[in-house]
C-alpha positions, -999 to +999 in steps of 0.1 A: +000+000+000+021+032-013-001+056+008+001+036+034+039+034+036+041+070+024+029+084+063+061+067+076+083+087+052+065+122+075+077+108+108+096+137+132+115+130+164+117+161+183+152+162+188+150+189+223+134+215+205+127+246+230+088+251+208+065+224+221+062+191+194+027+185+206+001+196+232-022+170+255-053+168+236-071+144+262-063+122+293-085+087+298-081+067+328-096+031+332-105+023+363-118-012+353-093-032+329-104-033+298-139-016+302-143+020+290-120+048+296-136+082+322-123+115+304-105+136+325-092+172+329-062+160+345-043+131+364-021+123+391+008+103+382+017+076+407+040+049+412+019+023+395+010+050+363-023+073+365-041+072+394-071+051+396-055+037+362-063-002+357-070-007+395-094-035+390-101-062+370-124-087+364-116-120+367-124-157+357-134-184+380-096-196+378-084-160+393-074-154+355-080-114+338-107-115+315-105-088+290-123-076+257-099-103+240-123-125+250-147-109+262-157-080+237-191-072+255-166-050+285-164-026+259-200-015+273-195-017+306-190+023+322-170+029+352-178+063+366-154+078+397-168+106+423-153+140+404-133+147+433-113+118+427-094+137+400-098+170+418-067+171+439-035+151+439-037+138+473-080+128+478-082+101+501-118+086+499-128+083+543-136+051+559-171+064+565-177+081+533-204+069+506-177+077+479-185+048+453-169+038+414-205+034+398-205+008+373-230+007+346-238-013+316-270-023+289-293-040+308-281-036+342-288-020+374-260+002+384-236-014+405-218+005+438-184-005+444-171+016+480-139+029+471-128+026+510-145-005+520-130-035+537-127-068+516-110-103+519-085-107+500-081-134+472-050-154+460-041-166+429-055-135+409-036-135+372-024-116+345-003-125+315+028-140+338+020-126+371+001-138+395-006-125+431-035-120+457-065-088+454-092-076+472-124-090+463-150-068+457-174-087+470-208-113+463-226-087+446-201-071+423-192-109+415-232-118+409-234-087+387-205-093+365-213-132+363-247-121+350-237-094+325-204-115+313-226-146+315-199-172+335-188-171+369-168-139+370-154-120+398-146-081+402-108-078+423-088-047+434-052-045+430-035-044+466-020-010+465-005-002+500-034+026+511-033+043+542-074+050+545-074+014+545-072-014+580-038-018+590-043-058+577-048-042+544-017-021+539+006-051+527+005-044+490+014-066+460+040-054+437+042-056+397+071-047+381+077-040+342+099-059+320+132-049+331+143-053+296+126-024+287+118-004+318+136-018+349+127-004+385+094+007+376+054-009+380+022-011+372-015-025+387-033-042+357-024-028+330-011-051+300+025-040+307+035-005+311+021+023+333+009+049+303+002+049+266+004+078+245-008+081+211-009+115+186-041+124+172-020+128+142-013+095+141-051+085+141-058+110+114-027+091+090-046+059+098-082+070+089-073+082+056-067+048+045-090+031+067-126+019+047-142+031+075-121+050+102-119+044+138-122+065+168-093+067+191-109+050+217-098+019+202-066+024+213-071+031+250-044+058+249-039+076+283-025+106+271-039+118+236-015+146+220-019+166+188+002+191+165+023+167+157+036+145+125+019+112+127+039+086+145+063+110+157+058+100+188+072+067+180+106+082+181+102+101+213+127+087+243+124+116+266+098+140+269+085+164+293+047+175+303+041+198+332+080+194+344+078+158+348+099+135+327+085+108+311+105+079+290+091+058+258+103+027+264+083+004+239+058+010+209+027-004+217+018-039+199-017-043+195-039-068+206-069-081+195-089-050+210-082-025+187-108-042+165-132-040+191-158-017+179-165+004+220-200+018+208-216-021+204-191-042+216-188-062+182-152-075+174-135-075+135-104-075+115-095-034+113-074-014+122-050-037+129-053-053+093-043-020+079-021-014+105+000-046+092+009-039+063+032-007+068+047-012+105+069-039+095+041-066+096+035-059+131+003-041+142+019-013+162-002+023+177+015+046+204+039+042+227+044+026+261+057+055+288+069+055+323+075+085+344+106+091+361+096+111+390+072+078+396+106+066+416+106+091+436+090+082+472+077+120+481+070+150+455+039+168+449+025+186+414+028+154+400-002+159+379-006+166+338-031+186+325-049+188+295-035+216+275-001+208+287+028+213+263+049+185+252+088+190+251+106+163+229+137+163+250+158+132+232+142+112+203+155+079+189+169+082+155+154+059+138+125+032+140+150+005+140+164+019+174+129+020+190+125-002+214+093-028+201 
């Protein structure tokens, strides 16, 4: 496909520029894995990622994730977080408070998970390669999921050390990200890699030559940028939003739920069949970040915002030195 392989020929690094490459267009954070994304005006980076980010899952009756791979029918399932949740850097839902993630889907009551409730804790909770323990969210989340998903099914927590929590609840699970790529760093349940950034740019390249374009929500980016080349941000090693530092460590490979259509929860073949055939023959869309300051034990004004400028601070030089 010569247009196809003619956006690749457009791609721009950066290279430490003091004019902004790009500005954030939109931040997304998933609370539930895998089930739709709450738009926000700005997030907290933690040391697992975004705040909130992938902090539950939903699980199989073997403790393994179950995700729109599977399971393309999450793609309808809404996960709504009290406002002030994203207000301020440091919220801390009380013991005593009615502060609830309210979970939604077709068909279905809406369902009230307590963001500072006390629940057991499970073991054997998987996924990809790890495996630890979670909290369990309880009879009623698990009846409701079971019921929407239609096989035993079970909502979990990841156990993030949490000080509004019982003292028997503050010994937290860790999990860490390939340390081929990204070594010291972790993440809750997300696939890999605490954030994924993708350029509206990008998605624009991609539409042109789709049949029928897609909207980015496909992708499940966390931070959406624009003004820049498409797939520049492929190239981009070290840039900074909001003075924090952030490093591209691997492009993203797509799964299978890129061809998840998130408006009926029907599965098919695009993009990622376009995709193929001018990324090398692999089905690539953004690129995996982690956050340096994430490290770091205390700071505040960890937080991006949307609006932010993006500073290209070091690119790779090539898509052969990418890291994929």
């Amino acid at each position: 496909m010569e247009k196809a392989a003619s956006f690749l020929s457009s791609l721009v690094g950066g290279g430490g520029s003091p004019e902004p490459a790009a500005t954030v267009r939109s931040i997304t954070i998933y609370p539930v894995k895998s089930c739709r994304g709450i738009s926000v005006p700005q997030a907290t980076v933690t040391s697992t990622g975004f705040r909130w980010d992938r902090q539950w899952m939903v699980v199989n009756d073997k403790g393994r994730a179950v995700t729109q791979r599977v399971e393309p029918s999450l793609a309808l399932v809404e996960a709504d977080m009290p406002p002030e949740a994203f207000a301020a850097e440091d919220w801390q839902p009380a013991p005593d408070s009615h502060s609830h993630m309210v979970i939604r889907a077709p068909g279905m009551d809406p369902l009230k998970i307590p963001l500072a409730a006390e629940h057991a804790t499970v073991d054997g909770v998987a996924v990809w390669d790890w495996s630890g323990s979670a909290h369990d969210e309880g009879a009623e989340a698990a009846e409701w999921f079971s019921a929407y998903v239609g096989k035993p099914t079970r909502l979990v927590r990841f156990k993030e050390e949490s000080a509004c929590l019982a003292e028997s609840l503050r010994v937290s699970e860790t999990r860490p990200t390939d340390p081929d790529y990204a070594q010291g760093y972790k993440v809750m349940f997300a696939d890999a890699f605490p954030i994924l950034i993708a350029s509206q740019g990008s998605l624009d390249a991609l539409n042109e030559i789709l049949k029928e374009p897609v909207p980015m929500n496909r992708f499940r980016a966390n931070i959406v940028v624009d003004g820049c080349h498409p797939y520049s941000e492929d190239l981009w090693k070290t840039v900074k939003i909001n003075r924090l530092t952030f490093m591209g460590v691997r492009l993203r490979y797509c799964c299978k739920v890129p061809n998840v259509d998130q408006e009926n929860g029907t599965p098919g073949i695009e993009p990622n069949e376009t995709l193929r055939t001018f990324r090398s023959g692999e089905v690539y869309f953004g690129q995996n970040l982690v956050c340096k300051e994430s490290l770091s034990a205390n700071g505040k004004g960890r937080i991006i915002k949307v609006g932010d400028p993006v500073y290209v601070v070091q690119s790779f030089s090539s898509h052969d030195e990418a890291p994929a």
